[in-house]
KOLLODO-75872 format. One record per residue (C-alpha): residue number from 1; z negated, y negated, x negated. Coordinates in Angstrom, 1 decimal, always signed. Last residue first. Example, Ala and Ser with C-alpha at 12.3 -4.5 7.8 and 13.67 -1.06 7.14 Angstrom:
2
    i      zz      yy      xx
    2    -7.1    +1.1   -13.7
    1    -7.8    +4.5   -12.3
END
This chain:
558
    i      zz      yy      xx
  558   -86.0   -82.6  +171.7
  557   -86.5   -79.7  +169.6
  556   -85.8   -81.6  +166.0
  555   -82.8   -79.4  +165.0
  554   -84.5   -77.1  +162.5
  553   -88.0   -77.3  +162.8
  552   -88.2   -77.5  +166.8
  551   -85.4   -75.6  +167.7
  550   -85.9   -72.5  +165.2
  549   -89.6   -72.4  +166.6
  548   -88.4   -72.2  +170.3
  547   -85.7   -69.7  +169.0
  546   -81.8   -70.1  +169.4
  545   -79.7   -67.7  +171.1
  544   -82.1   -66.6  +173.7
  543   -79.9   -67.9  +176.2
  542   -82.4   -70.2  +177.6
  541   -83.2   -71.7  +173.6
  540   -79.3   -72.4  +173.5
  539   -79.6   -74.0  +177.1
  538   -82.2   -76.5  +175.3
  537   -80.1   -77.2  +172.8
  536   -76.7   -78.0  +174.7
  535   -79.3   -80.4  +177.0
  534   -80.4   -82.2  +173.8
  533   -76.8   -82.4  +172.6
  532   -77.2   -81.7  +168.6
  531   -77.7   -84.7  +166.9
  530   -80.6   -83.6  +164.3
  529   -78.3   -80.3  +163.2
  528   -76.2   -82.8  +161.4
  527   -72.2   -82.0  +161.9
  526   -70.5   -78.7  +162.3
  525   -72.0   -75.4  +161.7
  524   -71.3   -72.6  +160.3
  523   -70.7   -69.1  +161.4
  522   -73.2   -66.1  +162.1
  521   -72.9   -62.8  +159.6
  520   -73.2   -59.3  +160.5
  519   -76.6   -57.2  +161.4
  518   -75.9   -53.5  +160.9
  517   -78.4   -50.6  +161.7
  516   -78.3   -46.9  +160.7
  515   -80.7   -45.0  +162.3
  514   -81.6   -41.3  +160.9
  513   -82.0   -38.9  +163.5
  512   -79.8   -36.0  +162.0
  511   -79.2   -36.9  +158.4
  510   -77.6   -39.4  +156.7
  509   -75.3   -39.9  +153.6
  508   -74.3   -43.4  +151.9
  507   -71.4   -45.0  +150.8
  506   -72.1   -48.6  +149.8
  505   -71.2   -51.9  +149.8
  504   -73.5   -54.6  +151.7
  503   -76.1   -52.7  +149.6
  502   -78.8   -51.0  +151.9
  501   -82.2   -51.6  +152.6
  500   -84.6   -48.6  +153.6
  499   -86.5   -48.1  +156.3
  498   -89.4   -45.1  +156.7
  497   -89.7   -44.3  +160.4
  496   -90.1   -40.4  +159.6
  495   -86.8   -39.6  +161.1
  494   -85.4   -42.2  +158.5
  493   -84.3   -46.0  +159.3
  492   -81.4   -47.3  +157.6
  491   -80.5   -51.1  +156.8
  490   -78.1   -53.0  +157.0
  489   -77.9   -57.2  +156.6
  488   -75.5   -59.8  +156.7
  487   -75.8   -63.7  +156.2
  486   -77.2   -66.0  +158.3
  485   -75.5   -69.5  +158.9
  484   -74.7   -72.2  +156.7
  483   -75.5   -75.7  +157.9
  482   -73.8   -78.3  +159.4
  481   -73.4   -81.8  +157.5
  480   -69.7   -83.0  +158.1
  479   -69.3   -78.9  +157.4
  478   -71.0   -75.5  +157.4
  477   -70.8   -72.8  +154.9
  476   -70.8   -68.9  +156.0
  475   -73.1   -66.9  +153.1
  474   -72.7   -66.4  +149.7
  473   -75.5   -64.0  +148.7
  472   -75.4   -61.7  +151.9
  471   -71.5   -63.0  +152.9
  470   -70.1   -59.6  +152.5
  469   -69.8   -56.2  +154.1
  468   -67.3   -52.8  +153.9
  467   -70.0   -49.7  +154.8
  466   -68.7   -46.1  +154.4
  465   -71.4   -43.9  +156.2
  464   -70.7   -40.1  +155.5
  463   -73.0   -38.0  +157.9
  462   -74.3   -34.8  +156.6
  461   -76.5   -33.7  +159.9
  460   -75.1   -34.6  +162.8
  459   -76.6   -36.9  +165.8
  458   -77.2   -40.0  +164.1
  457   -78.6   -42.8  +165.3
  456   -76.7   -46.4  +165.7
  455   -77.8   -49.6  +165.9
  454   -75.8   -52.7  +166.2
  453   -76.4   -56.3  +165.7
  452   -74.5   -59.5  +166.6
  451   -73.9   -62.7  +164.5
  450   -74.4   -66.0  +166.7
  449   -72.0   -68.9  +166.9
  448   -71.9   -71.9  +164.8
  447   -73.1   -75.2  +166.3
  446   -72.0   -78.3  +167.1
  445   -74.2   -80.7  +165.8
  444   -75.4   -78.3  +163.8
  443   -77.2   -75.2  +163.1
  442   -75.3   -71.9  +161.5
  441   -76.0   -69.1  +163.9
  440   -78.0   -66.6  +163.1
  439   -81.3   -67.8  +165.2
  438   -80.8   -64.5  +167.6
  437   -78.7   -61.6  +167.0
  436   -76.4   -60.7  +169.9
  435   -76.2   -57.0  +170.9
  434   -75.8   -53.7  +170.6
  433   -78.5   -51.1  +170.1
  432   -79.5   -47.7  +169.9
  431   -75.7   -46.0  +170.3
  430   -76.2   -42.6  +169.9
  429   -73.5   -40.6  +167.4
  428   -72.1   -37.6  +167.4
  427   -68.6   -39.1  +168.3
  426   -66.1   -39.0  +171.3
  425   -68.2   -39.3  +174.2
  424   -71.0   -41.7  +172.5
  423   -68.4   -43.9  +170.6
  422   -66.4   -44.6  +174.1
  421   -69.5   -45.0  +176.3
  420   -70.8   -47.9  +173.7
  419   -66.9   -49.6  +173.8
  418   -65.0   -49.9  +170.7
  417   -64.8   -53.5  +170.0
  416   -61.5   -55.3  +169.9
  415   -59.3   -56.2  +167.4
  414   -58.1   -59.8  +166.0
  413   -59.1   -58.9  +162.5
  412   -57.3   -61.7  +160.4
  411   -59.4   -64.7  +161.9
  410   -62.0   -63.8  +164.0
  409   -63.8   -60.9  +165.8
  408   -66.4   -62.2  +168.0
  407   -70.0   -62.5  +168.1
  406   -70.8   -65.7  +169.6
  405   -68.3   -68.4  +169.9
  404   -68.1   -71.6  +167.5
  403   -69.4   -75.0  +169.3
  402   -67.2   -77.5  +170.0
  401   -65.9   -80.9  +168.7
  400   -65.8   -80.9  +165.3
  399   -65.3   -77.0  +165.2
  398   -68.3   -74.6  +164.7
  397   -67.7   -71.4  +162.6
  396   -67.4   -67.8  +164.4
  395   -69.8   -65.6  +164.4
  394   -69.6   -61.6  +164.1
  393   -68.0   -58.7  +164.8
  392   -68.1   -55.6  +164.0
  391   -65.1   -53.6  +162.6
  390   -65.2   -49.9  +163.8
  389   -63.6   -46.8  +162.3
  388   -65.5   -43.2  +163.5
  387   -64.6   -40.1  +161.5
  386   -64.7   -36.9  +163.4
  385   -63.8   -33.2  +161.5
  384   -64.4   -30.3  +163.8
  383   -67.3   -27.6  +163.5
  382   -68.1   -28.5  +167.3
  381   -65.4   -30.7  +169.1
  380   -65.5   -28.2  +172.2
  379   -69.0   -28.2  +172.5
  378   -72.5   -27.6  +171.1
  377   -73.2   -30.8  +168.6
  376   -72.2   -29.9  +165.1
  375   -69.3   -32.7  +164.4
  374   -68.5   -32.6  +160.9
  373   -68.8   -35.5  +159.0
  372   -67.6   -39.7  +159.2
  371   -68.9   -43.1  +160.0
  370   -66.9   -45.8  +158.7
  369   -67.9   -49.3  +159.3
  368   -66.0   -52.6  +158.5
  367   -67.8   -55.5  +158.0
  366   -64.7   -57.8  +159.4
  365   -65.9   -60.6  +156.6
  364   -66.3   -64.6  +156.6
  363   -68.5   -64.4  +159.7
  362   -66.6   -67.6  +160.3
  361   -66.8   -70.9  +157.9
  360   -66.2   -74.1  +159.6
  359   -63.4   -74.7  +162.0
  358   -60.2   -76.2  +161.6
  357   -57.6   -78.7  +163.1
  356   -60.3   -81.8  +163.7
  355   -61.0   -81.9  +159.6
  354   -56.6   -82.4  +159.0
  353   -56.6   -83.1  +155.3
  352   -60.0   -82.3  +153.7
  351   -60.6   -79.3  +156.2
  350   -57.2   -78.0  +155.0
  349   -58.8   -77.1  +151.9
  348   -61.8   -75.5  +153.9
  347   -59.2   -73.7  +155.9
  346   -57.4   -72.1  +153.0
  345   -60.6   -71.2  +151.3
  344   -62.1   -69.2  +154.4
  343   -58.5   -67.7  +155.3
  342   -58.9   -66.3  +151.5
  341   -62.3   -64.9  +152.2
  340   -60.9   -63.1  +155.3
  339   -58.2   -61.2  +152.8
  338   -61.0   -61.0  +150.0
  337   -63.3   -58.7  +152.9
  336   -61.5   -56.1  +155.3
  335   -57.9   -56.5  +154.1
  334   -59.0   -56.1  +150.7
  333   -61.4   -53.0  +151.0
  332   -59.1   -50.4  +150.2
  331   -57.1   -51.8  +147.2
  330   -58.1   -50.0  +144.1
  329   -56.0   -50.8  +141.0
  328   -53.7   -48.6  +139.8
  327   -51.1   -51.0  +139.9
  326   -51.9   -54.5  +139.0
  325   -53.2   -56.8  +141.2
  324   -52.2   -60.1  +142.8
  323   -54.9   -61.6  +144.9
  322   -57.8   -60.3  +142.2
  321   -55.2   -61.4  +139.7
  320   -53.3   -59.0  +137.5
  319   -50.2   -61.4  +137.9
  318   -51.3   -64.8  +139.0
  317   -50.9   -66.1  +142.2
  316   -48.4   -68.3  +143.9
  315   -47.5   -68.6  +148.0
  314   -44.7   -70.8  +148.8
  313   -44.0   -72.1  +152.5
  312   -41.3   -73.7  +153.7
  311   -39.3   -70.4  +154.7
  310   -42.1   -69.2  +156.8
  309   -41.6   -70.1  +159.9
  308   -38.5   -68.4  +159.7
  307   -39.7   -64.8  +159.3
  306   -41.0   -64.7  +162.6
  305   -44.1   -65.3  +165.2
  304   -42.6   -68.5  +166.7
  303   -45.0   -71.7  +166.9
  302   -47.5   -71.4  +169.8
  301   -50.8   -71.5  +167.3
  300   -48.9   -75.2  +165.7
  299   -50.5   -76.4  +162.6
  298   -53.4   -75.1  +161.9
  297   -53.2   -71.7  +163.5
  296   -49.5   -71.2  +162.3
  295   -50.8   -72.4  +158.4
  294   -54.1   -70.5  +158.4
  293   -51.8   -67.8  +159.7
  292   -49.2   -68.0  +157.3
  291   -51.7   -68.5  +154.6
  290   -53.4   -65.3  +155.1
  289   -50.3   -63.4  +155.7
  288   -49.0   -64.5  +151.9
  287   -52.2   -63.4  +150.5
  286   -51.4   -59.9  +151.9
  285   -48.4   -60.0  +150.5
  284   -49.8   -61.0  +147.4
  283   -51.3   -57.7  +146.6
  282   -54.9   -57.1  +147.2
  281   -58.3   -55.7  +145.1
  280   -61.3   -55.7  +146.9
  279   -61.9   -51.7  +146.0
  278   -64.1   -52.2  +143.0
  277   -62.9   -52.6  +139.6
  276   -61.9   -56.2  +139.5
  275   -58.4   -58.2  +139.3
  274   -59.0   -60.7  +137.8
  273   -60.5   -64.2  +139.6
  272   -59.0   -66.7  +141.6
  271   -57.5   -70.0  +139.9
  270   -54.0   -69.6  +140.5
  269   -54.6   -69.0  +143.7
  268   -51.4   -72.0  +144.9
  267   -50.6   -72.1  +148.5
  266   -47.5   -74.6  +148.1
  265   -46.4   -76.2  +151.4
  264   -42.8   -78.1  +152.2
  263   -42.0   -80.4  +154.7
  262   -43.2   -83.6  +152.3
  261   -45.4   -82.4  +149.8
  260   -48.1   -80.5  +150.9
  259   -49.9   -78.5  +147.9
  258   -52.9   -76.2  +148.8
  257   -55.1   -75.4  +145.0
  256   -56.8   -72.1  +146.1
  255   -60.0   -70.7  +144.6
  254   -61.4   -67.2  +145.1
  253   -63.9   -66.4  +143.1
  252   -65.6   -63.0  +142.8
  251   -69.5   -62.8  +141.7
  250   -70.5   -60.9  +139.7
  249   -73.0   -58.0  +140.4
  248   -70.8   -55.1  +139.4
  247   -69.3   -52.2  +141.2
  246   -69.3   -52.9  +144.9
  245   -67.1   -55.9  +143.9
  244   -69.6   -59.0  +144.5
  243   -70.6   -61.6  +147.0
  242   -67.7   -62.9  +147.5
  241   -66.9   -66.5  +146.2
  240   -65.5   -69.7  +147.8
  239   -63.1   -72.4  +146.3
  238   -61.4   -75.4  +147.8
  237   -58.5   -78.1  +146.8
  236   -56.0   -79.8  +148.1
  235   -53.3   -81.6  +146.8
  234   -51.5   -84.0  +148.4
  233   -49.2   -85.4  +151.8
  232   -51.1   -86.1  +154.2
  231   -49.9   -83.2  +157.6
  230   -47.4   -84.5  +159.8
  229   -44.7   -83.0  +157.5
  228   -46.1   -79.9  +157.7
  227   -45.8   -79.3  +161.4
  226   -41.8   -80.6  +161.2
  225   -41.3   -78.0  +158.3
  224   -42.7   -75.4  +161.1
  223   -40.9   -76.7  +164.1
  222   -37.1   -76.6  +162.2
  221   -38.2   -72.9  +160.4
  220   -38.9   -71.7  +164.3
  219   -35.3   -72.9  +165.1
  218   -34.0   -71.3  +162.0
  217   -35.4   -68.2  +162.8
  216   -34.7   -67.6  +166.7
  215   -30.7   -69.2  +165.3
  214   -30.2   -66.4  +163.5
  213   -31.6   -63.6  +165.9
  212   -29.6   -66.1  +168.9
  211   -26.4   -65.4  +166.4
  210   -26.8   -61.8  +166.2
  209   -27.5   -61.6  +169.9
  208   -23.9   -63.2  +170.6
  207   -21.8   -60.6  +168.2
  206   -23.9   -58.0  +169.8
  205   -22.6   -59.3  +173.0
  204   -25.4   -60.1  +175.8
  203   -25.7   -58.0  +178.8
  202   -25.1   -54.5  +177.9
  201   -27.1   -55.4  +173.9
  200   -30.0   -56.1  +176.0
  199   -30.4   -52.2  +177.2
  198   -30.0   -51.4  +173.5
  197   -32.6   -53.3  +172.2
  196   -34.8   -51.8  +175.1
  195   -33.9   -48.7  +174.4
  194   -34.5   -48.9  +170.3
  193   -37.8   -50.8  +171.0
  192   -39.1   -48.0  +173.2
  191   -37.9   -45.4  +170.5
  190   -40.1   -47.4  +167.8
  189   -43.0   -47.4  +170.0
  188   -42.5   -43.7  +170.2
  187   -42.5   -42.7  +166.9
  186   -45.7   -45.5  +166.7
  185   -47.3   -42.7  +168.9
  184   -46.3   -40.2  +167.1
  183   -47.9   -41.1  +164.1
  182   -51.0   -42.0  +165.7
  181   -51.4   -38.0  +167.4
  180   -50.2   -36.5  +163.8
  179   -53.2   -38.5  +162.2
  178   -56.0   -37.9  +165.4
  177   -54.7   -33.7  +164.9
  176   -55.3   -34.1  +161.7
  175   -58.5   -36.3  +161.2
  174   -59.7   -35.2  +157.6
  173   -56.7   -35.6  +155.7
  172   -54.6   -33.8  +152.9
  171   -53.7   -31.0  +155.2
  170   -51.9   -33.2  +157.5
  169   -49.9   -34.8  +155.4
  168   -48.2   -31.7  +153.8
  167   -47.8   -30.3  +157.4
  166   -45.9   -33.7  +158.1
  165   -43.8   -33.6  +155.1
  164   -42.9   -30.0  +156.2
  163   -41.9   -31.1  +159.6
  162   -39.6   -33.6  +158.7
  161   -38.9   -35.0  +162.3
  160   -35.2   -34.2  +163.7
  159   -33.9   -37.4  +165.5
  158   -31.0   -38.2  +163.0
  157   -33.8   -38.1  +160.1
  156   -37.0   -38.6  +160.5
  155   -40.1   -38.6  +157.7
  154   -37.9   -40.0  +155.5
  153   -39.6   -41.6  +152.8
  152   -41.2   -44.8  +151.2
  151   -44.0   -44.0  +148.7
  150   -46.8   -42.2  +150.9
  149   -50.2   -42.2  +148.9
  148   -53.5   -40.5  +150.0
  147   -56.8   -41.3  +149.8
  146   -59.0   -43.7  +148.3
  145   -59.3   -41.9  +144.5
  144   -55.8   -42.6  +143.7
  143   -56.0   -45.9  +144.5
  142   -58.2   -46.5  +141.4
  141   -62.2   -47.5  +140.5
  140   -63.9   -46.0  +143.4
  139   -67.8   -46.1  +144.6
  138   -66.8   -48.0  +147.4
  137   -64.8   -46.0  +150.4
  136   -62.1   -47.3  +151.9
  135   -60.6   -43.8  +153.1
  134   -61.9   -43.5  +156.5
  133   -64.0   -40.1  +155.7
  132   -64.8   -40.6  +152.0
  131   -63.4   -39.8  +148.3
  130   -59.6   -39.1  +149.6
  129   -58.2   -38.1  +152.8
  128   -55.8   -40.6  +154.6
  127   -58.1   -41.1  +157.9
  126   -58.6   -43.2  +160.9
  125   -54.7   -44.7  +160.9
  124   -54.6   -48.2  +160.9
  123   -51.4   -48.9  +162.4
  122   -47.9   -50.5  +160.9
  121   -45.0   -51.1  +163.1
  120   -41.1   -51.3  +162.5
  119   -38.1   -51.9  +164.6
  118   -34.7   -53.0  +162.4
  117   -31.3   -54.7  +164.3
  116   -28.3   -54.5  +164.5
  115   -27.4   -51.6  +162.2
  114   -23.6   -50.8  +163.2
  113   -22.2   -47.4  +164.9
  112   -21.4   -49.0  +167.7
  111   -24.7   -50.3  +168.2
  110   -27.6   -48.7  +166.0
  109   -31.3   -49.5  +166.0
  108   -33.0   -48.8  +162.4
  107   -36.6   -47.4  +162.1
  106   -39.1   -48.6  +160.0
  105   -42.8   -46.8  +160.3
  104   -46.1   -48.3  +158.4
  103   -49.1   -46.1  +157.9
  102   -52.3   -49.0  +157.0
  101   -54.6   -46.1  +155.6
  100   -54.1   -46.9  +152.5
   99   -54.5   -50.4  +152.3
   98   -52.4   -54.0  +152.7
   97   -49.2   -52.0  +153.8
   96   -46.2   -52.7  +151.1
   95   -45.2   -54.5  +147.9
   94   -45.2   -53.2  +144.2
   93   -47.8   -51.2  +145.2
   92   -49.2   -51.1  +149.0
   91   -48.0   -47.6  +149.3
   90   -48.5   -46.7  +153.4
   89   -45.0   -45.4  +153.9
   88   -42.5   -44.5  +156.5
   87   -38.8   -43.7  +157.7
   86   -37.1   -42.8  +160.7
   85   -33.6   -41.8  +161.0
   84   -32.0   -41.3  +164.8
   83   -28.7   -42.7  +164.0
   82   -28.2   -42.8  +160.4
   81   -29.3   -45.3  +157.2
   80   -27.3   -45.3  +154.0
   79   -25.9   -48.2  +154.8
   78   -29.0   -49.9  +155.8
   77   -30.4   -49.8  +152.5
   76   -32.9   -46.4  +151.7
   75   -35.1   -47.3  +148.6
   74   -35.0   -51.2  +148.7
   73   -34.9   -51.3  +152.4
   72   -38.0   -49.4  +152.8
   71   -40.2   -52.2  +150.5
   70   -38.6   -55.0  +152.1
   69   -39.7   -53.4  +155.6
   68   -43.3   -53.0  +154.5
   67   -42.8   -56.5  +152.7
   66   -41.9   -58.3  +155.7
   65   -45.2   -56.6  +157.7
   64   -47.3   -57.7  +155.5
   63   -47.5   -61.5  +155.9
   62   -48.2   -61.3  +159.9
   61   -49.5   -58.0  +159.3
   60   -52.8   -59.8  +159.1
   59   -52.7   -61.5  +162.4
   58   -53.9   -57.9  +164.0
   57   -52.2   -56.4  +167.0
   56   -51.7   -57.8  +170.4
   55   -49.5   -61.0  +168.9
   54   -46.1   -58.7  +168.9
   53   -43.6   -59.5  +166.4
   52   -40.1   -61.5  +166.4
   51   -37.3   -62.0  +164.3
   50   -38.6   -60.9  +161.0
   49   -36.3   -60.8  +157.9
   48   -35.7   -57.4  +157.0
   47   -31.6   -58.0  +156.4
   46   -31.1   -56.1  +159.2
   45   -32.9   -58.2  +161.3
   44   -36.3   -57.5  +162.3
   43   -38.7   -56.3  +165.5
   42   -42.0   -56.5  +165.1
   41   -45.2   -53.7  +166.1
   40   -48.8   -54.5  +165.1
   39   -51.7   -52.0  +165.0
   38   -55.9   -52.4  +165.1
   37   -55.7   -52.0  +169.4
   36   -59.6   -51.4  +169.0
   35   -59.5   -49.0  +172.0
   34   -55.8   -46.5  +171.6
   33   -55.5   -47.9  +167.8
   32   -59.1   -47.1  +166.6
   31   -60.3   -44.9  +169.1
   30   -57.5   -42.5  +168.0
   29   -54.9   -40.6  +170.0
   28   -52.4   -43.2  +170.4
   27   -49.5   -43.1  +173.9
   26   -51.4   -46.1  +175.1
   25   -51.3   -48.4  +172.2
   24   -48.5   -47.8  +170.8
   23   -46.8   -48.5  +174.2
   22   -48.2   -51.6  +174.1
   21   -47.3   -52.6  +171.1
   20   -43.9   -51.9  +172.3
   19   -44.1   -53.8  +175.4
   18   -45.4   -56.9  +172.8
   17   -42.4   -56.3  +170.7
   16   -39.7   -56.3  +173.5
   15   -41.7   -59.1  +175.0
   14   -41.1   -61.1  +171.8
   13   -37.4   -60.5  +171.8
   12   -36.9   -61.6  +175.2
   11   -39.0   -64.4  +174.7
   10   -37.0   -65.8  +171.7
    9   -33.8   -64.7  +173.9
    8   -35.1   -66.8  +177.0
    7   -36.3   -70.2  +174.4
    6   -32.4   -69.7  +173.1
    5   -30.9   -70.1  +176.3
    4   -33.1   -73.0  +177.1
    3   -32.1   -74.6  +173.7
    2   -28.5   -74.2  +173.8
    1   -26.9   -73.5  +170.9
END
């Protein structure tokens, strides 16, 4: 085939799922998709492999994404599919969305009167009922306590929504009207990608397109087995630990033993922990996305987002494994802490094969925050249900040959933040504080960047805080000598001025004037503090980044 034909329809299909994403984004009702951007959209052959998928939304669904459509297909094949059908589900069990409120939506694409093609997207929806506002609450042992669960179903079918399932929906969450509002958004994204398949389908024969689809994947499978076979061949291996489960005080491993062997890769967790009681739990789909992008980031970022890429590599983990757990298990938290803590492991394995390709240890955590109540303030939101989904960011690890960035939102996350006029317009909430957190960053030769802070004070009484955080007793390594970097920290601060120090899990109610503040993690460093740049340093201390005292003890102020 030829190849400059074939790079067009790779881009073709891309821009499809990037103007669809888009779409998503700007028809959404929610903060969270319409701000943050936290959705992905992809388009897929019949068979559910992934042709191509939009890289606006979130790397995570990289892995996911497959299994969402997998997980359809097995209950409604193609052939029982219509014109106009929609289907949906958020069950991560036995394969599926990473957590709850992940709502995925496959929809096929007909041409004379064939399935050519599949469209689906997955966003983080604000709310799916259960113990807390947000629905990833600690404090749980099951899934059935985190919200509610959607097993693959119609919710379309031939253009005429389901409106019954939808009522039934909507009275099990918090956020209706922000629920409905996402839903139909991603209805809408999936209409855009049905046009605009069909639009190509007048220019290029089906027959044609099915063969560029083909050919998209095996091209991409070509540059990926070429990738791994520049990498040493051996076995690599690298453990980390969270800090806990929300329920216990053990610690949670995460080990992985990283095989190359020729053009093949083996991502091996073998020797992670059980599965636990708190809400960290994952299925391996979601371990599969973290090794596909360690792998895409590592070895080539441009490489074609699609299902071929990933034919050479194998992802293992035992049954009733943290990384493979075993229905009922509770899931919420995964994608927010063990999924990033499985990128750390991956890239300090690859660190012993390919050091110049990765970076030390990130924030190591998306330190998700839910804020939730009734809104009492005088107005047209007053006596309404509000629930406020933000992950902070923090700082990402040095590399060998620059430093990491200052609080930003790395690895799986990939979202934006929600802007201070956006959260003080929409929610009763006063932003204090926002900023960059001084003397967090892991020192080095190179060094990490700098966690950030937030403050936020409370404008209704009986707010629900659900806080997601790691990396206080384990926190971001360096490497060739770097240091770790600061670890996170919240803390509330009464009407009375009293403070308190939270658990980096917890739900928690407030009151009316309370402050709730959040500190997340800095990255590592790279190389011995003690040949950091003398000039690099002394613009650090400038920026306020890095303290006169921190210079001189730490890095031997120069």
């Amino acid at each position: 085939m030829d190849p400059v034909s074939l790079e067009i329809m790779r881009n073709r299909c891309k821009g499809i799922a990037e103007e669809c994403c888009a779409a998503l984004v700007r028809a959404s009702h929610s903060t969270n998709i319409k701000d943050r951007r936290d959705c992905s959209v992809a388009l897929a052959l019949p068979s559910g492999e992934v042709v191509a998928q939009a890289e606006v939304g979130t790397p995570l669904h990289l892995g996911v994404m497959p299994g969402v459509i997998r997980s359809i297909l097995h209950h409604y094949p193609v052939e029982k599919m219509r014109p106009g059908d929609t289907y949906f589900t958020n069950l991560p069990y036995p394969e599926g969305p990473g957590h709850l409120p992940d709502l995925s939506l496959v929809s096929p694409v007909f041409y004379a009167g064939e399935v050519i093609a599949l469209t689906a997207s997955t966003a983080h929806h604000v709310d799916m009922g259960g113990y807390a506002p947000g629905s990833m609450p600690f404090g749980v042992t099951e899934i059935f306590q985190e919200g509610m669960q959607i097993p693959p179903l119609p919710v379309v079918r031939e253009g005429v929504f389901d409106d019954n399932l939808l009522r039934l929906i909507e009275q099990n969450v918090r956020t209706d009207y922000e629920v409905r509002g996402d839903l139909m958004a991603q209805y809408a994204a999936a209409k855009k990608a049905e046009e605009r398949l069909q639009e190509l389908l007048t220019r290029v024969p089906a027959a044609e397109l099915v063969g560029y689809l083909q050919a998209i994947l095996d091209h991409a499978e070509r540059c990926m087995r070429a990738g791994i076979a520049e990498l040493p061949d051996g076995t690599y291996r690298f453990e980390d630990f969270l800090d806990d489960d929300g329920v216990s005080d053990d610690p949670v491993k995460i080990a992985v033993a990283l095989s190359v062997d020729g053009d093949e890769l083996v991502a091996d967790f073998s020797g992670t922990s059980q599965q636990v009681l708190g809400p960290l739990n994952a299925r391996i789909t979601a371990a599969r996305a973290c090794v596909y992008y360690a792998c895409k980031a590592v070895i080539d970022p441009d490489l074609p987002t699609c299902a071929g890429s990933y034919r050479p590599i194998h992802v293992h983990a035992r049954e009733g494994s943290i990384l493979q757990a075993t229905y009922p298990a509770a899931i919420g938290q995964a994608n927010i802490l063990t999924d990033q803590r499985v990128v750390d492991v991956l890239l300090g394995a690859l660190a012993q094969c390919v050091p110049e390709k990765v970076c030390a240890a990130c924030s190591g955590q998306m330190n998700l925050i839910n804020i939730g109540g009734i809104d009492t303030r005088p107005g047209a939101t007053e006596g309404r249900y509000y629930n406020y989904v933000e992950t902070f960011a923090g700082g990402q690890g040095a590399c060998h040959d620059l430093d990491g960035e200052d609080g930003v939102h790395t690895h799986l996350t990939n979202t934006r933040n929600a802007a201070v006029e956006v959260i003080e317009s929409t929610y009763p909430l006063e932003v204090m504080r926002y900023g960059l957190v001084p003397d967090t960053e892991g020192a080095g030769r190179h060094r990490g960047g700098c966690g950030m802070v937030r403050e936020l004070r409370c404008l209704a009484d009986r707010t629900t805080i659900s806080m997601g955080s790691d990396r206080r007793r384990f926190t971001p390594w360096g490497l060739d000598g770097g240091h770790s970097a600061a670890g996170a920290i919240a803390h509330v601060t009464d009407a009375d001025g009293e403070q308190r120090l939270l658990p980096t899990k917890v739900v928690v109610e407030l009151r009316a004037g309370d402050v709730f503040r959040v500190q997340t993690p800095g990255g590592g460093g790279w190389g011995a503090p003690q040949q950091r740049d003398g000039a690099a340093l002394e613009q650090d201390v400038a920026d306020g980044l890095v303290s006169p005292d921190r210079a001189h003890e730490v890095y031997g102020g120069r």
